[in-house]
C-alpha positions in Angstrom: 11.2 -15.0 -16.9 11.5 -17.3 -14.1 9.8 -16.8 -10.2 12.6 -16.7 -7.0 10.9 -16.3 -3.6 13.2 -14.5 -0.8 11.5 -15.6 2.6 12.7 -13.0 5.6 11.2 -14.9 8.6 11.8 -12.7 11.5 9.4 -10.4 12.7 11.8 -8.7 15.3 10.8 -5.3 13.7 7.2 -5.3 14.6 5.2 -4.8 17.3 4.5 -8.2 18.2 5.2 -11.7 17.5 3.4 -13.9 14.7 5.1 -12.2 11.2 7.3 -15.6 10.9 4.4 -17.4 11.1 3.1 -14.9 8.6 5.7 -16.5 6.3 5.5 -19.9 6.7 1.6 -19.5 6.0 2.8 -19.2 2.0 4.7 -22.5 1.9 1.0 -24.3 3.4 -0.9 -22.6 1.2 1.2 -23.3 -1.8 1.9 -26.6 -1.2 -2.3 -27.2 -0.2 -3.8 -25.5 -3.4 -0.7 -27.9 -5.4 0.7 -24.5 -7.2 3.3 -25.5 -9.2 4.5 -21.8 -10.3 4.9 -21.6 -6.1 6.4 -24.8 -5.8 8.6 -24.9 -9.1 10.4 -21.4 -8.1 13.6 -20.6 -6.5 13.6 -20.4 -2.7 15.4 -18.4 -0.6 14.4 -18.9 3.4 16.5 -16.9 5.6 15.5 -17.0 9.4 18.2 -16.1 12.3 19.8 -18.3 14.5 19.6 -16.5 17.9 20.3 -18.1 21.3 18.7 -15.1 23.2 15.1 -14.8 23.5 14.7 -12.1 21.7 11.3 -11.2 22.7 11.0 -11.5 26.1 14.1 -9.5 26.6 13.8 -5.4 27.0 16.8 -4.7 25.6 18.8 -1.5 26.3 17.6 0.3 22.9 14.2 1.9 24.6 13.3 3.8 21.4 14.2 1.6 18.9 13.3 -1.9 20.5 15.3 -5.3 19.5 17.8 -2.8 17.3 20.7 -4.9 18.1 19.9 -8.5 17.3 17.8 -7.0 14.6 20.9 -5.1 12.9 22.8 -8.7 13.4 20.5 -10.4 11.3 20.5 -7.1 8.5 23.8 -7.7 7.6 23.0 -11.8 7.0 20.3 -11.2 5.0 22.7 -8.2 2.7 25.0 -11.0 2.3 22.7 -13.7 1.7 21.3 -11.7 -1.1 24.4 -10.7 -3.2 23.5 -14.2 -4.4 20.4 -13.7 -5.7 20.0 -12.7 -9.7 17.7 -9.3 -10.1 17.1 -10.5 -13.8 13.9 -12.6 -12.3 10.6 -11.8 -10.6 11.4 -12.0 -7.2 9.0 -12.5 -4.4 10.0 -11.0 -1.1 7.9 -12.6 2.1 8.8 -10.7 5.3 7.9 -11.0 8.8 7.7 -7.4 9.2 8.1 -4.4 7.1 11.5 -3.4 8.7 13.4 -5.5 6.6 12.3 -3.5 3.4 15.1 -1.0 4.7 17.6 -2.9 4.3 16.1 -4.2 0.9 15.8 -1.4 -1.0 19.2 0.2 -1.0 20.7 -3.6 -1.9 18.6 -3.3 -4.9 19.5 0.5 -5.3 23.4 -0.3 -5.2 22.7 -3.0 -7.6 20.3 -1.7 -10.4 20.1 1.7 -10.6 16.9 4.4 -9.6 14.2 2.5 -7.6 10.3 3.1 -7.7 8.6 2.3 -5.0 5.0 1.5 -4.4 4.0 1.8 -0.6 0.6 -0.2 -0.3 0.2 0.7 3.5 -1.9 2.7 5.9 1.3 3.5 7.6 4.0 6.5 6.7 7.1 4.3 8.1 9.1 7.3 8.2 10.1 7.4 11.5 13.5 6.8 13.1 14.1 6.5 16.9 14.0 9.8 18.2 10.3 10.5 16.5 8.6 7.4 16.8 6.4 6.9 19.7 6.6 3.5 19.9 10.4 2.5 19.2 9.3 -0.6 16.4 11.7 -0.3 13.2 8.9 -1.7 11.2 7.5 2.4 11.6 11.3 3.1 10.3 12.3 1.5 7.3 11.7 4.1 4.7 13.9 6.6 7.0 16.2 4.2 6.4 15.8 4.2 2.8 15.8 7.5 2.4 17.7 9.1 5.3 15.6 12.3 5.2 14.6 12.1 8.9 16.9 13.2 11.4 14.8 15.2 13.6 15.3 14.7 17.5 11.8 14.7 19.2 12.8 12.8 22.4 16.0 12.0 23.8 17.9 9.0 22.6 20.9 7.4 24.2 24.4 8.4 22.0 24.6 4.4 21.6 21.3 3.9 19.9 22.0 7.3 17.6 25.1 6.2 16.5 24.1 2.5 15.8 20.9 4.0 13.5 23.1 6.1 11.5 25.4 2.7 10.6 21.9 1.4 9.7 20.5 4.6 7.6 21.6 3.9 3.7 20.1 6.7 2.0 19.7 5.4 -1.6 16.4 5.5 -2.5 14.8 9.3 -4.0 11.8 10.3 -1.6 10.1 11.5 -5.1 10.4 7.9 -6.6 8.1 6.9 -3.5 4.6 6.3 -3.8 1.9 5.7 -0.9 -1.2 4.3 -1.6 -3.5 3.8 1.5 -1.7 6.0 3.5 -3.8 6.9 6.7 -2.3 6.2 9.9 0.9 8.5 10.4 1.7 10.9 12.7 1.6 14.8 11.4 5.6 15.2 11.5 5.3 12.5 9.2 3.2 14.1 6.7 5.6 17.2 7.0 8.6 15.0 5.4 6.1 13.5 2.5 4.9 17.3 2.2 8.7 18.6 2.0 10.1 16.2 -0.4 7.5 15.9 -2.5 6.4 12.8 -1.8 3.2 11.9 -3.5 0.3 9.7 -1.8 -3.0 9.0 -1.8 -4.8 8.4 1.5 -7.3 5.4 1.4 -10.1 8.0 2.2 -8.9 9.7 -1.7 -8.8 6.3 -3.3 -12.8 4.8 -1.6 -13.9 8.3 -2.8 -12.3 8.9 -6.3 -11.5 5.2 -7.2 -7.6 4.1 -8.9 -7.4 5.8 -12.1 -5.2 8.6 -10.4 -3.3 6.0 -8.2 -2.5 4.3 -11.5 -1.1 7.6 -13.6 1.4 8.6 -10.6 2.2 5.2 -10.7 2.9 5.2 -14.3 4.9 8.2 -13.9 7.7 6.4 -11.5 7.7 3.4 -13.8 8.9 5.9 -16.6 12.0 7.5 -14.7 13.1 4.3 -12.5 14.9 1.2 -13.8 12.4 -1.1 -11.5 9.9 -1.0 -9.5 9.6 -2.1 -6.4 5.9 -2.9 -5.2 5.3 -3.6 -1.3 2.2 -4.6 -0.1 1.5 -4.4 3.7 -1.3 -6.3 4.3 -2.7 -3.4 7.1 -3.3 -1.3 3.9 -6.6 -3.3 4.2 -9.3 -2.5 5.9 -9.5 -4.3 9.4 -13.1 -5.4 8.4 -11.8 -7.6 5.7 -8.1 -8.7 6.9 -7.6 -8.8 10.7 -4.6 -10.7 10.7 -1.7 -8.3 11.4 0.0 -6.5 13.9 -1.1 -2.6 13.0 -4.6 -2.6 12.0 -5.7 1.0 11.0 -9.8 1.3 10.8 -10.6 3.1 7.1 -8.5 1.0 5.0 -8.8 -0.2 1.1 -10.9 -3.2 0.4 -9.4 -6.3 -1.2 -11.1 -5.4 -4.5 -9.8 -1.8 -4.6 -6.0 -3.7 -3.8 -6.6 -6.4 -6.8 -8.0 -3.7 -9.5 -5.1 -1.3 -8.7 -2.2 -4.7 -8.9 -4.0 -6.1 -11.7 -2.4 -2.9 -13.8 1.0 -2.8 -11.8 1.3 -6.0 -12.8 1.1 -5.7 -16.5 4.5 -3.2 -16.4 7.8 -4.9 -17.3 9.3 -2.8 -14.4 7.1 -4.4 -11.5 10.3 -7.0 -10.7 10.1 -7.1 -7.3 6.9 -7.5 -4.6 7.1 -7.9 -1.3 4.0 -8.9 0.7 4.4 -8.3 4.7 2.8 -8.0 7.9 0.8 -11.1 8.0 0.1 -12.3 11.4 -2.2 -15.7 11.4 -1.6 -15.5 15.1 -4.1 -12.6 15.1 -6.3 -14.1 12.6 -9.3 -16.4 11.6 -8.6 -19.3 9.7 -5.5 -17.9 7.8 -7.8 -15.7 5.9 -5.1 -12.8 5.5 -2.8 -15.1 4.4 -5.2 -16.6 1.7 -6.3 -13.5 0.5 -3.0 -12.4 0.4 -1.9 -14.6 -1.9 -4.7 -14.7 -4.0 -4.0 -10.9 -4.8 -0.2 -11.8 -5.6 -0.9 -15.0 -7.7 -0.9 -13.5 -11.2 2.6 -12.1 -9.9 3.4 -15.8 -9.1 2.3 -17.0 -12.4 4.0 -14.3 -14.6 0.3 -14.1 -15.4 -1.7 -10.9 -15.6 -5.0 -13.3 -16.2 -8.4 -11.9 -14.1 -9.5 -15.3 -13.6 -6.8 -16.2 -11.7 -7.1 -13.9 -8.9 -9.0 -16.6 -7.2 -7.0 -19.7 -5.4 -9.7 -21.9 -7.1 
């Protein structure tokens, strides 16, 4: 089975610049360490073409900030990727984790039942009338999963109706797994508690190690058609990968990552990964990046191989 590679670069959902960078970083370090599964797979770059400066301009959607040149580049990408065949291993690289809401109900449409592996210390289940911040990289999986529609704050009728266009609720909250989880806010935890939604909060995993992790895991990968695994880079600890936009103190060590992808890895199922929320602008020597793709290679490869964890 053959490798494509979907690059989203546009970090418009997050809470800063530097995800596109994030992206490009793959392409140097493929192309550096000579890889020829990297090099030799399908390539899909997808960027926006936007007069406007995006960033520098307020925009008139206060709680859920860039929404409209953000929702303008959402419908490119759903188009770009009716082209794509979901019969390979397909490597999604985003600027930002808002893009996995448009993602997953495309693949939902498509395939069938989704799993969905959410390596993150972040919930994400926020929409713009409960997030306290107004990014949509804190939103996608409301997106998913449309099972937040609580009003905390006012929001403009404009904004509201524009987020319910966006909301495509295709994905089951009980075929969503968190692993990391640890930075959410509590109305948050009251949707995961409602639906069912099980997780494991980094603080569970550094005490009690994967094994669990691994069975609820297992236990998707038996009622879905695929799995989809994303890994958000903050679902490290801070200490060991700085280079993102939402560090969270208390997260999972790159080991405790590898051991529980080295498994996920071996299932048929595991077709798509996305890896996001790499920002080498708030980095040290691309050291996120690299160990990024170092815990994705064997994904790369088709190969489930230990020894080639290492970019050596």
């Amino acid at each position: 089975m053959g490798l494509q590679v979907v690059a989203i670069a546009c970090d418009w959902g997050g809470s800063q610049p530097g995800g596109v960078a994030g992206v490009q970083a793959w392409y140097a370090l493929g192309l550096h360490y000579k890889h020829l599964a990297w090099i030799e797979a399908q390539h899909l770059w997808l960027s926006p073409g936007y007069e406007k400066p995006v960033w520098t301009e307020a925009g008139p959607h206060v709680y859920a900030r860039r929404l409209e040149p953000w929702w303008s580049f959402a419908q490119v990408i759903e188009e770009k990727l009716q082209g794509i065949s979901l019969e390979v291993r397909t490597l999604f690289l985003t600027g930002d984790h808002s893009w996995s809401g448009r993602i997953l109900p495309f693949l939902a449409r498509r395939i069938g039942r989704v799993g969905v592996i959410w390596m993150d210390a972040h919930a994400d289940l926020h929409n713009p009338a409960t997030s306290p911040s107004g990014h949509l990289h804190g939103m996608p999986l409301a997106m998913a999963t449309g099972i937040n529609e609580e009003r905390f704050h006012p929001v403009p009728s404009f904004t509201w109706s524009l987020w319910e266009q966006i909301v495509q609720p295709l994905i089951q909250p009980s075929d969503i797994l968190y692993i990391g989880l640890r930075s959410y806010e509590p109305p948050e935890m009251e949707l995961i508690q409602r639906h069912g939604i099980p997780y494991f909060t980094a603080e569970m995993i550094i005490k009690e190690g994967m094994e669990a992790p691994l069975q609820a895991a297992e236990a998707i990968v038996q009622r879905c058609d695929v799995l989809y695994l994303s890994l958000d880079v903050d679902v490290w600890d801070p200490a060991f990968a700085r280079g993102t936009g939402a560090p969270a103190p208390g997260g999972l060590s790159i080991g405790q990552v590898r051991t529980f992808l080295k498994e996920a890895f071996l299932w048929e199922k595991v077709r798509f990964v996305e890896v996001t929320e790499i920002n080498p602008l708030l980095d040290r020597d691309n050291q996120t990046a690299l160990f990024a793709y170092g815990t994705v290679r064997p994904f790369i490869e088709g190969s489930v191989d230990a020894t080639k964890f290492s970019l050596e």
